[in-house]
N, C-alpha and C positions, 0 to 999 in steps of 0.2 A: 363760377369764377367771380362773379359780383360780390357773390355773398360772400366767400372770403375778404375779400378786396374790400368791403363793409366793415367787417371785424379788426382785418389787420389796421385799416385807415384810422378808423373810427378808437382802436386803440390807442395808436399814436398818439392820435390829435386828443383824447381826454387825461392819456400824460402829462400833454402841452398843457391844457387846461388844469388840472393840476400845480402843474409847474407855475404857470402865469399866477394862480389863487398865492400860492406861496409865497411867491414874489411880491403879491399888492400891485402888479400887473392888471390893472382893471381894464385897460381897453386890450390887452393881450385877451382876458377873460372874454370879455366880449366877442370876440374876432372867432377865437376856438368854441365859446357855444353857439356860438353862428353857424360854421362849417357844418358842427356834430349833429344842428337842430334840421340843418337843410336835407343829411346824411339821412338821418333819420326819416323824415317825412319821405323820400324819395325809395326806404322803404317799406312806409308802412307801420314802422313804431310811432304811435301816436303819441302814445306816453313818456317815452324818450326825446322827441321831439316839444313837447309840450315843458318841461321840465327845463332843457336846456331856451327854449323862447322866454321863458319866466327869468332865467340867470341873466341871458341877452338884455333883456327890459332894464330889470334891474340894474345891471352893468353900465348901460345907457344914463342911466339918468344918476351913476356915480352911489347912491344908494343898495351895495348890497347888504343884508346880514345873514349869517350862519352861514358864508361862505364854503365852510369844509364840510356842512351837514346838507347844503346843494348839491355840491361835488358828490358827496356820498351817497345823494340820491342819485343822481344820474349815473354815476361808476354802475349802481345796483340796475337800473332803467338799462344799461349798455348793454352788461350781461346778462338781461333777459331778453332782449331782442337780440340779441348775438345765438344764442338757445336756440328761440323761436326758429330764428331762419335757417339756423344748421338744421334744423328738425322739417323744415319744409323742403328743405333742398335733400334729405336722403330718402323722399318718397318717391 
């Protein structure tokens, strides 16, 4: 049930983030890799978590570039850890 609840969340909220990049929402931006990077670590995607702390940083300090080629990493970082856990959860 987590690990849905991982996916559907974790969905959402890189929508959101999405949505906020589109916008030029940078501290929206911030907020939602925030959530996803915490999401992440708690289970276990390092590299999802790692990616979205990089966007946070950057977001922070009002300096980001290739905004939608972050995004695009991390979309891709989402659904590999979304994978991974459905694959560990039908063992």
């Amino acid at each position: 049930q987590l690990v849905s609840s991982f996916g559907t969340n974790g969905a959402a909220t890189l929508g959101q983030l999405a949505e906020a990049a589109g916008a030029g929402a940078i501290d929206d931006v911030k907020r939602y890799a925030h959530t996803l990077k915490s999401n992440a670590a708690s289970f276990g995607a390092g590299d999802l978590a790692e990616l979205c702390a990089a966007l946070e940083s950057e977001a922070r300090s009002g300096a980001v570039e290739d905004l939608d080629g972050k995004i695009a990493d991390i979309a891709d970082a989402f659904d590999g850890a979304r994978r991974a856990l459905a694959e560990l959860g039908g063992r």
